[in-house]
KENU-484617 format. One line per field, with one value per residue (C-alpha): residue in one letter; z, x, y; residue number from 1. Coordinates in nm, 2 decimals, always signed. Example, Ala and Ser with C-alpha at 12.3 -4.5 7.8 and 13.67 -1.06 7.14 Angstrom:
<rs>
aa a;s
w +0.78;+0.71
u +1.23;+1.37
v -0.45;-0.11
i 1;2
</rs>
This chain:
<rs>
aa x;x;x;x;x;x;x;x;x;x;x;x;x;x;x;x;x;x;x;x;x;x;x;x;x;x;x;x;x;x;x;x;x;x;x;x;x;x;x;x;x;x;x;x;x;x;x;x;x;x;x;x;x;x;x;x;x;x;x;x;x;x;x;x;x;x;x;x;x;x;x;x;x;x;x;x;x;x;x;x;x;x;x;x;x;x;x;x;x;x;x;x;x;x;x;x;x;x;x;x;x;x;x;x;x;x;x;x;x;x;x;x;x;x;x;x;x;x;x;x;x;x;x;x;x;x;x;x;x;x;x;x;x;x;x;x;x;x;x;x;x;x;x;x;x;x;x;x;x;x;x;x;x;x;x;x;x;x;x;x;x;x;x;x;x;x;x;x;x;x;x;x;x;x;x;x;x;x;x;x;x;x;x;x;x;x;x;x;x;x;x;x;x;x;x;x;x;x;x;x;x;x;x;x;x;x;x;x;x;x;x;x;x;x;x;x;x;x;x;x;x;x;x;x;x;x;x;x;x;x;x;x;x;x;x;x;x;x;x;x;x;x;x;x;x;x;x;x;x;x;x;x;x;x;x;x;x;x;x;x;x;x;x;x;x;x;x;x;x;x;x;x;x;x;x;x;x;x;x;x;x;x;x;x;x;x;x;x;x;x;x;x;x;x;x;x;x;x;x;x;x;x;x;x;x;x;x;x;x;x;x;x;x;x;x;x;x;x;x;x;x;x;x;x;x;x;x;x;x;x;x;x;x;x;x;x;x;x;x;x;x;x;x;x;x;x;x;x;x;x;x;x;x;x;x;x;x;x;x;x;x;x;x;x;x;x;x;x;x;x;x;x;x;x;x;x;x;x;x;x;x;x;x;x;x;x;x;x;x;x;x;x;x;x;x;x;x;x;x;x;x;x;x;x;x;x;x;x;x;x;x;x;x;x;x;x;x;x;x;x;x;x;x;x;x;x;x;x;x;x;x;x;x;x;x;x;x;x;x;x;x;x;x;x;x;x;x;x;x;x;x;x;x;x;x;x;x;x;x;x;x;x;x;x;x;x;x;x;x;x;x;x;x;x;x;x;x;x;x;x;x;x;x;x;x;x;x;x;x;x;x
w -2.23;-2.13;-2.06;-1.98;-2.09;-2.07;-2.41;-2.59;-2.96;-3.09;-2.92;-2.81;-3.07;-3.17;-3.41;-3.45;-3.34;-3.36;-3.45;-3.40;-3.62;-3.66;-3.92;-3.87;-3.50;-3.36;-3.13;-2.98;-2.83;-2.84;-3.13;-3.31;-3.32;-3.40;-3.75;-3.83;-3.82;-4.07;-4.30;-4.36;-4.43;-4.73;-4.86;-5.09;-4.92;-4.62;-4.43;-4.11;-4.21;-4.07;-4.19;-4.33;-4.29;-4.43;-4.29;-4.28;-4.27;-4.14;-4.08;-4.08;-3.77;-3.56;-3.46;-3.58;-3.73;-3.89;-3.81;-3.90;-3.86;-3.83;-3.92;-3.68;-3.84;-3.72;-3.33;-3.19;-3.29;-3.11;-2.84;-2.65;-2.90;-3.15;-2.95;-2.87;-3.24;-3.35;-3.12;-3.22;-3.58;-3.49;-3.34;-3.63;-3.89;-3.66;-3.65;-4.02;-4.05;-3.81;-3.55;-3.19;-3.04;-3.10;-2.93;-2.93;-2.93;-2.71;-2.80;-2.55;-2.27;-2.37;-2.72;-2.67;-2.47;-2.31;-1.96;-1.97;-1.79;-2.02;-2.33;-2.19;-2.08;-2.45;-2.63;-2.36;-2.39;-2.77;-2.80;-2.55;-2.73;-3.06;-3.01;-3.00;-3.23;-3.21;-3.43;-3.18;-3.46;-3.76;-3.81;-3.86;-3.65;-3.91;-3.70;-3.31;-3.11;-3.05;-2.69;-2.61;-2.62;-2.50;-2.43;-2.46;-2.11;-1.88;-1.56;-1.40;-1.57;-1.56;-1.21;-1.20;-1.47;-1.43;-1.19;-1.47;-1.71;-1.53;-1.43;-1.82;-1.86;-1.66;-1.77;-2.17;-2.03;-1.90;-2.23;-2.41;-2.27;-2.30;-2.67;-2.67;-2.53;-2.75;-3.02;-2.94;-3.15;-2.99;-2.99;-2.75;-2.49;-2.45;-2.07;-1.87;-2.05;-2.02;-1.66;-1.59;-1.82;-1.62;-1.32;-1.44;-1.54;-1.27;-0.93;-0.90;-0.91;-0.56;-0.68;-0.47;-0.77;-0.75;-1.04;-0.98;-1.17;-1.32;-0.96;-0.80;-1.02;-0.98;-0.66;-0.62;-0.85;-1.17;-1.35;-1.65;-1.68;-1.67;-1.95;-2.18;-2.18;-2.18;-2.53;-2.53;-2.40;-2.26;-1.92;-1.78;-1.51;-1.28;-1.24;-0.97;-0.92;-0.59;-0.47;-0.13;+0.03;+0.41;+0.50;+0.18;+0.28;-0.12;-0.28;-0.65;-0.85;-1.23;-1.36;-1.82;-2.01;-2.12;-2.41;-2.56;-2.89;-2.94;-3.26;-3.16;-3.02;-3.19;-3.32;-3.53;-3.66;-4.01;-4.16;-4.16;-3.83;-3.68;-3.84;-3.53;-3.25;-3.07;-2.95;-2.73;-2.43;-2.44;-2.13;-1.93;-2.12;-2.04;-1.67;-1.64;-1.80;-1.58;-1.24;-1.33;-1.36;-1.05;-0.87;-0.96;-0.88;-0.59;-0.54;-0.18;-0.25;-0.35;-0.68;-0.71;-1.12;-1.19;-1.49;-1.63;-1.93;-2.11;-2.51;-2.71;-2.92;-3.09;-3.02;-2.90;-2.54;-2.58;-2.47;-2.70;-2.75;-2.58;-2.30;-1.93;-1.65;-1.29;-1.26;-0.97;-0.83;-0.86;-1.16;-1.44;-1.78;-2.09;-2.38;-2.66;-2.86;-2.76;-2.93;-2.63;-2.42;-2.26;-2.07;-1.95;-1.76;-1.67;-1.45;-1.24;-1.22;-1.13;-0.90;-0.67;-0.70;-0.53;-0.27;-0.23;-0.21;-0.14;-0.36;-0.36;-0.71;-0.99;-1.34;-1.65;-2.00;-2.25;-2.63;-2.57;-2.87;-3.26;-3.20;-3.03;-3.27;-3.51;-3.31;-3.20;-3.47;-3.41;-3.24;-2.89;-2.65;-2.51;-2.13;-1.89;-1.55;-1.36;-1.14;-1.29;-1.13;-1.15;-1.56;-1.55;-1.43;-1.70;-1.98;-1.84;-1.81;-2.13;-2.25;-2.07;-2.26;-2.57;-2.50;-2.60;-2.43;-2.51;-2.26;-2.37;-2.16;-1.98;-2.03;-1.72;-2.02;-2.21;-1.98;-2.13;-2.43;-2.18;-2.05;-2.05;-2.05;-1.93;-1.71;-1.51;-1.83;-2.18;-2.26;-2.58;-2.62;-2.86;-3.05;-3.30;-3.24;-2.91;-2.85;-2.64;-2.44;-2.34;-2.31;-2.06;-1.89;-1.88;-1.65;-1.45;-1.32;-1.13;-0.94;-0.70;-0.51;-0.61;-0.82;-1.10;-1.47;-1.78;-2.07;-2.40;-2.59;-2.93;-3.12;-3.04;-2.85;-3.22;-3.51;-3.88;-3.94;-3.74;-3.65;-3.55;-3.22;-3.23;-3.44;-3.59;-3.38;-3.00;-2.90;-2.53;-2.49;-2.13;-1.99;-1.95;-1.94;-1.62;-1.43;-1.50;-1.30;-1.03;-1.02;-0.96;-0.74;-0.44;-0.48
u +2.13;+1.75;+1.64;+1.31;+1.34;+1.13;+1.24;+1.10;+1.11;+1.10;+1.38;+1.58;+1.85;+1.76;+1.99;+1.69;+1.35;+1.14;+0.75;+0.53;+0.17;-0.14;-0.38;-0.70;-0.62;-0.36;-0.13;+0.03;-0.02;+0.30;+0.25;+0.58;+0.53;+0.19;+0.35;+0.58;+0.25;+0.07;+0.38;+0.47;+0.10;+0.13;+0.36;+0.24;+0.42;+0.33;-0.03;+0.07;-0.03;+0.13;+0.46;+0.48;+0.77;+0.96;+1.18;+1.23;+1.58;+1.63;+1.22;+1.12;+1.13;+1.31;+1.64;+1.58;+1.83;+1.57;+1.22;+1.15;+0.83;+0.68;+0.31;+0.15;-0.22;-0.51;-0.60;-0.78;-0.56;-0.27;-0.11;+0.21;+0.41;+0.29;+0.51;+0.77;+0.84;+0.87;+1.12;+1.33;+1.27;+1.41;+1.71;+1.81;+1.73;+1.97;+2.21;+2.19;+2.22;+2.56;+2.39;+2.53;+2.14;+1.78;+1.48;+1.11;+0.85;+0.65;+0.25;+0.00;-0.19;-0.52;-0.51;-0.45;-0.65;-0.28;-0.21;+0.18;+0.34;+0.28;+0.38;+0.65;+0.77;+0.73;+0.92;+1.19;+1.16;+1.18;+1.47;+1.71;+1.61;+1.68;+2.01;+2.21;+2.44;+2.57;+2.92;+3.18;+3.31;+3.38;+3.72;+3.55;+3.26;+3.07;+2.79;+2.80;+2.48;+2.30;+2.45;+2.15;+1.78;+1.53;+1.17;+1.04;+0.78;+0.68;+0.81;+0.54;+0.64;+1.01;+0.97;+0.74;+0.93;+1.30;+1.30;+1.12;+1.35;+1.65;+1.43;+1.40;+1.72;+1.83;+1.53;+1.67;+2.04;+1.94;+1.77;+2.02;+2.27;+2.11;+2.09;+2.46;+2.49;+2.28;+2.38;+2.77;+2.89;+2.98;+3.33;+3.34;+3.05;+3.13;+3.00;+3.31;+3.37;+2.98;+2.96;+3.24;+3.15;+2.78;+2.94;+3.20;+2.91;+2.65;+2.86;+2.99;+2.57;+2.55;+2.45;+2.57;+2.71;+2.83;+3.02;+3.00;+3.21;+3.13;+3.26;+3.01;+2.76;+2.86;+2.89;+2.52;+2.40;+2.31;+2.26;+2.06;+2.26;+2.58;+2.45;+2.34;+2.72;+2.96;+2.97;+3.15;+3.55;+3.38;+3.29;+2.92;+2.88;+2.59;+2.53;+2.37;+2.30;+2.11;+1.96;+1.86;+1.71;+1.69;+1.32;+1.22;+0.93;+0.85;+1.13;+1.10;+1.32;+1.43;+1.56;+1.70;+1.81;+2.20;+2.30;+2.56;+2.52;+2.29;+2.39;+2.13;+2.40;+2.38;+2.09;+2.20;+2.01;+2.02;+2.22;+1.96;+1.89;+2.28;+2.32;+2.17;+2.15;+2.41;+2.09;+1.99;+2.13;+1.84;+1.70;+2.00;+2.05;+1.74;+1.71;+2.14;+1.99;+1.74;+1.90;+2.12;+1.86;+1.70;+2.01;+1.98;+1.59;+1.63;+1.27;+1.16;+1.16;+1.46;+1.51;+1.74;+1.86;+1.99;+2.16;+2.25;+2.51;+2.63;+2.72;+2.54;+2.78;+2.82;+3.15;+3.23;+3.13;+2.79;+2.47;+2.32;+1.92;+1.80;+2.04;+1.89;+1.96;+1.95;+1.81;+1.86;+1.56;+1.63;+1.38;+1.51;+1.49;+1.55;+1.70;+1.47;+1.58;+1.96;+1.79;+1.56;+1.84;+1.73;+1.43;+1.73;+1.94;+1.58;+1.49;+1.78;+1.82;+1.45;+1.47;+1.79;+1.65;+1.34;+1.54;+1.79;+1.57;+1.21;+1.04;+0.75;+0.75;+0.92;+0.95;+1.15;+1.28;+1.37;+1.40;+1.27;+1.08;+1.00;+0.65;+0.59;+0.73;+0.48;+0.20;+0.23;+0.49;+0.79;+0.67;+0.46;+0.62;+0.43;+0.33;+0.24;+0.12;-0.11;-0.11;-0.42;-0.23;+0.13;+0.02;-0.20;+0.10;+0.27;+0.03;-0.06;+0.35;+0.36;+0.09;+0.22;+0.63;+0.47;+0.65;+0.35;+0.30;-0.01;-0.14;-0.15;-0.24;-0.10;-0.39;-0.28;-0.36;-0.12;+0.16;+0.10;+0.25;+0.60;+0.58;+0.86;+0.89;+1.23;+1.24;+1.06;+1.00;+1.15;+1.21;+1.09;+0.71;+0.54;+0.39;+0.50;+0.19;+0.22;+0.54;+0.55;+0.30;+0.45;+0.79;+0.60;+0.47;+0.80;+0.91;+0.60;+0.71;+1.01;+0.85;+0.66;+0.37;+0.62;+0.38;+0.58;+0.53;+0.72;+0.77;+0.91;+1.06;+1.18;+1.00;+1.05;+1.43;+1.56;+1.51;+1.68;+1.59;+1.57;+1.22;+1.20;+1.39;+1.59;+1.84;+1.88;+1.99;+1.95;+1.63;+1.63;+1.26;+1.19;+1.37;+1.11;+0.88;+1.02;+1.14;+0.74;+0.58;+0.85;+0.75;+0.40;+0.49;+0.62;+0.28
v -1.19;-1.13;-0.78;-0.59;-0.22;+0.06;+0.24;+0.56;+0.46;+0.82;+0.94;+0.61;+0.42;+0.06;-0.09;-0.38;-0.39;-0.66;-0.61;-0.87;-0.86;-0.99;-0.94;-0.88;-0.63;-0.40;-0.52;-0.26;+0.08;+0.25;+0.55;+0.48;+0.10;+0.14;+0.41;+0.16;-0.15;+0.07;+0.17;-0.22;-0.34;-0.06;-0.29;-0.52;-0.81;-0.82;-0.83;-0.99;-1.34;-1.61;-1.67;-1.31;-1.08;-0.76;-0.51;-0.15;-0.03;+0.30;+0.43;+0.77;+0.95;+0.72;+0.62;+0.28;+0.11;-0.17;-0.27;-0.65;-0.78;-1.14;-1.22;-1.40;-1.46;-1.37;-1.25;-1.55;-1.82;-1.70;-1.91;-1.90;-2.10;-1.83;-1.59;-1.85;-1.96;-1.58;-1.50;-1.79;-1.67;-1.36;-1.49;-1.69;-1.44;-1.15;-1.47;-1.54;-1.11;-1.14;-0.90;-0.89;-0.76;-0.74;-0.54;-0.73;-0.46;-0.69;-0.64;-0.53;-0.70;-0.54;-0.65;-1.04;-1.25;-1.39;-1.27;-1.09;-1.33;-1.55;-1.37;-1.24;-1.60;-1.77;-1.49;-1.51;-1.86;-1.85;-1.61;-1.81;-2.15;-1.98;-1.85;-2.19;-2.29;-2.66;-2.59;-2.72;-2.95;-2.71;-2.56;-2.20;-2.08;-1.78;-1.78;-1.61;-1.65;-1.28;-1.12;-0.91;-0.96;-0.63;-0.68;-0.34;-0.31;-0.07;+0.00;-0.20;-0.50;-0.44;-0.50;-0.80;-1.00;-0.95;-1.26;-1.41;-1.33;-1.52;-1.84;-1.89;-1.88;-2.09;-2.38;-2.26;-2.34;-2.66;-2.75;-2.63;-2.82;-3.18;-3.08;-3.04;-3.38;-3.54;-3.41;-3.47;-3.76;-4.10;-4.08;-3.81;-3.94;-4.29;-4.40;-4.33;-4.00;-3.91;-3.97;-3.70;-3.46;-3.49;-3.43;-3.16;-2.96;-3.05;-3.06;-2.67;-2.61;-2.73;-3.09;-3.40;-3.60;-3.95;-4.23;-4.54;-4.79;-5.14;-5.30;-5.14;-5.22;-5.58;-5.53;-5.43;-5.69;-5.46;-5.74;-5.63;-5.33;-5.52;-5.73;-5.45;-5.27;-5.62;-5.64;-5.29;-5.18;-4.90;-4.99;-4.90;-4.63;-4.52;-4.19;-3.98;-3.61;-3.55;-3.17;-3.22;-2.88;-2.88;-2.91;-3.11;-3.30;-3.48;-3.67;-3.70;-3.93;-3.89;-4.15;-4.13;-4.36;-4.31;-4.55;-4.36;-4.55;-4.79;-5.05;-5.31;-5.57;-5.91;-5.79;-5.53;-5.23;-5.18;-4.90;-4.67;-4.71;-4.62;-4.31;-4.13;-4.39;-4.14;-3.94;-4.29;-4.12;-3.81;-3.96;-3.89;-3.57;-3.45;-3.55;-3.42;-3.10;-3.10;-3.16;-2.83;-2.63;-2.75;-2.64;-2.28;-2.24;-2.41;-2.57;-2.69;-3.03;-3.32;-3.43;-3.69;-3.76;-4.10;-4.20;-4.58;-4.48;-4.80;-4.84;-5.13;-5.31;-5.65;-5.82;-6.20;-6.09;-5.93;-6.10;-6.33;-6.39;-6.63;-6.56;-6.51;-6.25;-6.18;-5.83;-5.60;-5.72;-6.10;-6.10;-6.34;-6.19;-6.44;-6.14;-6.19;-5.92;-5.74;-5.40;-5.41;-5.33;-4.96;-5.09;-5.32;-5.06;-4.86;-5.15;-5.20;-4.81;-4.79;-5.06;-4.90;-4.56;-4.69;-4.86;-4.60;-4.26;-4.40;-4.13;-4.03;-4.03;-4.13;-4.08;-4.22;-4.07;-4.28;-4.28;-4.63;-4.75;-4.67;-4.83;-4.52;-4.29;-4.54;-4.41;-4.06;-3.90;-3.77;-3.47;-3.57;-3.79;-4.10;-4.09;-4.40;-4.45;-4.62;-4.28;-4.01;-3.73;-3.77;-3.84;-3.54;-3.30;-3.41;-3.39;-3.02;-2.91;-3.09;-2.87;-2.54;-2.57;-2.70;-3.03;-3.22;-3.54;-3.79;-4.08;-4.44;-4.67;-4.99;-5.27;-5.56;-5.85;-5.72;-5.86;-6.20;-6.05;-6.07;-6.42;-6.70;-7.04;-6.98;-6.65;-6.42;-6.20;-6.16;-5.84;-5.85;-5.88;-6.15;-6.00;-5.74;-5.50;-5.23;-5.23;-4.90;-5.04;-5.38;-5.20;-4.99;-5.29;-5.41;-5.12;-5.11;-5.50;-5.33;-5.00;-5.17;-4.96;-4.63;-4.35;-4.37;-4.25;-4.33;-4.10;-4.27;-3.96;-4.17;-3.92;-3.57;-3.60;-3.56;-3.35;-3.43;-3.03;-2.74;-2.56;-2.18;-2.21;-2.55;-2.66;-3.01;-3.25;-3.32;-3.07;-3.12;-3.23;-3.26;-2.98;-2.75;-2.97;-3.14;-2.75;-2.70;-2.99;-2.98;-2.60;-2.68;-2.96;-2.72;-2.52
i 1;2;3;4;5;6;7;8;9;10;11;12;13;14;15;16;17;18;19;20;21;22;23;24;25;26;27;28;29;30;31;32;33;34;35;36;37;38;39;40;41;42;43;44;45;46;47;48;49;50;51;52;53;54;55;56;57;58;59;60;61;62;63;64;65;66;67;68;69;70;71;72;73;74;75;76;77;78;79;80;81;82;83;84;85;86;87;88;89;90;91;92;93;94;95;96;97;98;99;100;101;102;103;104;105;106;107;108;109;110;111;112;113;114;115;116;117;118;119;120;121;122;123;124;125;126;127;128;129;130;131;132;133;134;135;136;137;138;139;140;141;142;143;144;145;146;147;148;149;150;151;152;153;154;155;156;157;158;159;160;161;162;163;164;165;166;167;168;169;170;171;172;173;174;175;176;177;178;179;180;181;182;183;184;185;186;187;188;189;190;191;192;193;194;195;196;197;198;199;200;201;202;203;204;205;206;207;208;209;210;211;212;213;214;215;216;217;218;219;220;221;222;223;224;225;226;227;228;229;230;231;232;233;234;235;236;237;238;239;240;241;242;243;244;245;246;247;248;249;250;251;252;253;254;255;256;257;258;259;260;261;262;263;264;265;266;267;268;269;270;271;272;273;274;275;276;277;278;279;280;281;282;283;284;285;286;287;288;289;290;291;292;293;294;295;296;297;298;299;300;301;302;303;304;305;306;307;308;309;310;311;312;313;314;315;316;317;318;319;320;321;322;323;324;325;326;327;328;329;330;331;332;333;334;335;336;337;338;339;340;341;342;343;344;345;346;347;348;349;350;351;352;353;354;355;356;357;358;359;360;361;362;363;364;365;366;367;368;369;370;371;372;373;374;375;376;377;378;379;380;381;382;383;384;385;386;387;388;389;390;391;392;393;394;395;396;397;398;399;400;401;402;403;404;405;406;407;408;409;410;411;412;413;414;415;416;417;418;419;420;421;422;423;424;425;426;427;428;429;430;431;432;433;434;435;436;437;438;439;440;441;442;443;444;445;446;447;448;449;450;451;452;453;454;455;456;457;458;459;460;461;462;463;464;465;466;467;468;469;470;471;472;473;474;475;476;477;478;479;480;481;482;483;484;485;486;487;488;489;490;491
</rs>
């Protein structure tokens, strides 16, 4: 779909070209981009402001078909996501148009104080994470993603970015993907069928893919987890997705949360808070996403995916508050609250992970709490760790993707907040103030001396409306966020 072109405007045929603007400097060198910058700002309409646009159909002295051009504000205030939301504007508006292909006159070096490989990565990034379309479940499909995107370049950088080009899309694939699976309704993702479909799509990578069944999970003592899925028929399943290079000398672990519906258990949500509790699986999304890219790029160093999947439901067999149980550790955890149930399956999957791999790191997804939703918005995920570097990475991957992550931290007094007369630990906190934290300090009890980092992702792994390159529904936060750090971690 991605391409790096050298093109001639004048003389070459371009059914759509894309011209990005600013407003206060030129942009572009090219003589016929530059003629067609100067005829739209005659136009009353448009001035290159942000959120600006207009198109030209058929120019003057070209073989253009249309010229459409996006606003981006002034200069200085540009930033990769400036870039990367364009081009996912784009997209959608040659989607919404029922074009097959687009051309991005992309702006010049000289004029930006960007370096090209990053420009060149955020509107490749934007274009592939605009061109989804989630309509699997609607008898007639009017709208067809666009088959071709060209980056106008030089030779010079044809030849430096074309590798580029196909390591975004296969990071966009992977993100895309995971939004699929959120956004997939219940019915069709239910833990059994969820763990095959993982694997159906994961294994002909090159990943090592394993199911294991509620037996073996018995079997190995998954207590908690066990607990979490018995009030539902559909059994709870364990999955693991393992790249193993030769030579690997750093073993990371990534362990999601996979509740593929979430009701709350005996203690039900309300009815505004089921309507989308199919998206409580974006932790194993993300990290299933994840592990398929990782196959393709083939970094020089393991990374093992694990997956708990379960279904939260209320029924005459489903734990009960004030019931107490034997995690995979041996731990004792008396339920407080049944809607506290991910940390549940995080610990015993944390816990065998750590066993099973001995990584050198580790890190969690989970849509885990609304408190941190409460606290950071529904746009920037929550990060914890006890580890300055392994949270740093993140924050700056976080920072690089636009996957916006913010620290919080994990005070050691707030563990009283988890302390039972009964158990071990409750796994509900005390007090009704924190709750991200203390569900963090939950976690932390079952990692041991293992670097480890969790990353609550209630907020951002759904959107009710689309933005310029997602769609509503499941976004696939963590994706590229994730291919990022392990990128730098092989450095």
């Amino acid at each position: 779909m991605l391409e790096i072109k050298t093109i001639n405007l004048k003389r070459s045929s371009v059914d759509t070209l894309v011209v990005p603007v600013c407003e206060d400097q030129d942009v572009h060198t090219d003589p016929t981009v530059k003629s067609l910058v100067d005829a739209a700002k005659k136009l009353e309409e448009f001035s290159g402001k942000k959120g600006d646009t207009v198109t030209l159909f058929g120019p003057a002295d070209s073989r253009i078909g249309r010229a459409v051009f996006f606003g981006l504000g002034k200069v200085d205030g540009l930033t990769a996501e400036s870039f990367r939301a364009m081009a996912g504007k784009a997209v959608k508006r040659c989607i919404g148009s029922c074009l097959s292909a687009m051309t991005i006159a992309t702006p010049a070096v000289s004029a930006l104080s960007l370096d090209a490989e990053t420009i060149f990565k955020a509107l490749m990034e934007g274009a592939c994470l605009g061109n989804h379309i989630f309509d699997r479940y609607k008898k007639e499909n009017e709208k067809k993603p666009l088959k071709r995107v060209v980056l106008t370049g030089t030779a010079a950088q044809k030849k430096a970015y074309t590798d580029l080009a196909k390591k975004v899309a296969i990071v966009c694939d992977g993100a895309i993907m995971a939004r699929e699976w959120v956004t997939t309704p219940s019915n069709d993702k239910r833990p059994e069928v969820f763990a095959e479909t993982i694997k159906a799509v994961t294994e002909p990578a090159g990943l090592k893919v394993r199911v294991m069944d509620e037996r073996w999970l018995e079997k190995q003592k998954f207590g908690a987890m066990l607990a979490v899925g018995q009030g539902s028929t559909a059994k709870p399943r364990l999955v693991t997705a393992d790249y193993h290079p030769k030579g690997a000398k750093k073993t990371l672990v990534l362990v999601g949360k996979g509740v593929t519906f979430d009701s709350g258990g005996i203690n039900l949500k309300p009815a505004s808070g089921l309507e989308t509790m199919k998206m409580d699986m974006s932790g194993a999304a993300t990290v299933a996403g994840t592990m398929l890219a990782v196959a393709r790029l083939k970094p020089e160093i393991r990374v093992v995916g694990v997956m708990p999947l379960v279904e939260n439901m209320p029924s005459g067999a489903a734990i009960r508050p004030g019931d107490i149980v034997r995690s995979y550790t041996g731990k004792m955890i008396e339920i407080g609250n049944t809607d506290a149930e991910g940390r549940l399956i995080l610990v015993d999957a944390m816990a065998w992970a750590i066993d099973q791999y001995q990584p050198d790191s580790l890190i969690d997804l989970a849509t885990l709490t609304g408190a941190c939703v409460i606290a950071l918005g529904e746009k920037i995920a929550g990060v914890f760790s006890r580890d300055a570097q392994l949270a740093e990475s993140i924050l700056t991957s976080g920072a690089a993707t636009h996957e916006r992550c913010w620290q919080l931290p994990l005070p050691d007094d707030y563990k009283d907040l988890l302390k039972n007369e009964f158990a071990d630990l409750n796994n509900m906190s005390s007090s009704r103030y924190g709750g991200a934290i203390t569900a963090a300090l939950f976690l932390s009890e079952f990692v041991g001396d293992t670097p480890w980092a969790h990353i609550d992702i209630a907020g951002p792994a759904w959107i009710k409306k689309g933005t310029d390159y997602c769609g509503a529904g499941g976004t696939g936060f963590g994706v590229r966020l994730l291919c990022d750090l392990i990128g730098k971690m092989t450095r």
